[in-house]
N, C-alpha and C positions, 0 to 999 in steps of 0.2 A: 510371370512377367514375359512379354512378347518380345522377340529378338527384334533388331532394325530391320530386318528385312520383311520377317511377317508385319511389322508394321506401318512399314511404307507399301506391303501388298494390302492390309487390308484399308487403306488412305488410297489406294489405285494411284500411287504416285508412280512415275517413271525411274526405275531404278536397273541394276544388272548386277549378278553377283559374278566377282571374278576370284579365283585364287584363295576365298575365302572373306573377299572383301567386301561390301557394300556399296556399290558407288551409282553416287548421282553425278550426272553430268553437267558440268559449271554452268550451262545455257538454261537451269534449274536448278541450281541451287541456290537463288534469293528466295524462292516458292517454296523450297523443301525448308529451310532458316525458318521462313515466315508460322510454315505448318508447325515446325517443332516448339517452336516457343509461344503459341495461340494454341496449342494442345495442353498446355501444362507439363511437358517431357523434363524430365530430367535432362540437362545437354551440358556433355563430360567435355566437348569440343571438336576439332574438324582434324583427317590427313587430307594432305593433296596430293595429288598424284596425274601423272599422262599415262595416257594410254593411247596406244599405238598398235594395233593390231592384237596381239598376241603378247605383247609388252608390255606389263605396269611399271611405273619407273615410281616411287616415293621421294617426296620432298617434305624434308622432316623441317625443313627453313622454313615453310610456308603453311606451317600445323599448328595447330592453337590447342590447350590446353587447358581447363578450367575445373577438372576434377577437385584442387582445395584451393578456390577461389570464387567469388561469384564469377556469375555469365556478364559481358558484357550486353550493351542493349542490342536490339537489331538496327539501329544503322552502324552501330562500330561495328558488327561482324559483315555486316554487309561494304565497308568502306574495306577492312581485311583483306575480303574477299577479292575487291573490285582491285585491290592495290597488286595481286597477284599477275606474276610476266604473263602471256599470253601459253607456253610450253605448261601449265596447268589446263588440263584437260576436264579434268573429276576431282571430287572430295566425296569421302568416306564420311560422313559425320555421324558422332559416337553420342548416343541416346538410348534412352526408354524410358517408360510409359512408368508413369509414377502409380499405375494398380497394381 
């Protein structure tokens, strides 16, 4: 099973690993939402986080969780999302490939 990162490289999606973390940049993350669940991914749910130069800050307030629960649809993750203050920068979202 391919990690998030090999599988957002081999999808040529825009991503950046920092600190050990996967992060896409919220100006794509409705695109990376869209790709995960039109893939058939397993999707455990999202962190959010700023980043700021050399700085990742977590906000665990504005992370979703769905590991024993269903996923909601993509526009509730997508309204989530958009409901999120402006000081979110990226989200980490926690997937893999159901092969």
């Amino acid at each position: 099973m391919a990690n998030r990162q090999k599988i957002l490289e081999r999808w040529e999606f825009p991503h950046w690993q920092k600190q050990g973390i996967t992060l896409v940049a919220r100006s794509d993350a409705r695109a990376c939402v869209q790709r995960i669940l039109n893939n058939g991914c397993r999707f455990y749910g999202y962190d959010a986080f700023r980043v700021d130069g050399e700085s990742i800050q977590p906000f665990l307030e504005f992370s979703s969780d769905w590991s024993d629960k269903p996923v909601p649809s993509f526009e509730v993750i997508i309204g989530q999302l958009a409901s999120h203050p402006n000081k979110i920068t990226h989200y980490e979202f926690v997937f893999e490939d159901r092969q």
